[in-house]
C-alpha positions, 0 to 999 in steps of 0.5 A: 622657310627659304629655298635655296637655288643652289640646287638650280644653279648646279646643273644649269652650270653643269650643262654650260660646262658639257655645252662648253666641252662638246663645242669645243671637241667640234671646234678641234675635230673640224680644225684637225680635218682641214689640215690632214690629208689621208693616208692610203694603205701601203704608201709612204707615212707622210714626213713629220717633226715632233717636239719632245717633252725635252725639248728636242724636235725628232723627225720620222725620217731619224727612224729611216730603217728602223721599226717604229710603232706609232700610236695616235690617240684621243681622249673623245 
């Protein structure tokens, strides 16, 4: 009777990917904090670009006025 190593082969490939993944979330996480200076409560939202979906780059200051709601997620 032959034994298989596909049962060994699955988690070790498993761990590799979650290996993977966390060490890349570090990688971003760390790149993100070396860029970004916080903000303090009640100051002035730092001035910023964006590029749509589109294509077209908006700016916050093309909102100067108006009401705006920003959500910053992330998936980790």
């Amino acid at each position: 009777m032959k034994h298989s190593n596909a049962g060994v082969r699955l988690p070790q490939g498993l761990f590799l990917l979650i290996l993977a993944g966390l060490l890349w979330g570090q990688v971003s996480v760390g790149l993100a904090g070396q860029r970004s200076t916080p903000v303090a409560v009640g100051t002035p939202a730092p001035l910023f670009s964006l590029t749509l979906l589109s294509g077209k780059d908006i700016q916050l200051t093309d909102f100067r006025g108006k009401v705006l709601v920003l959500n910053f997620w992330a998936s980790w």
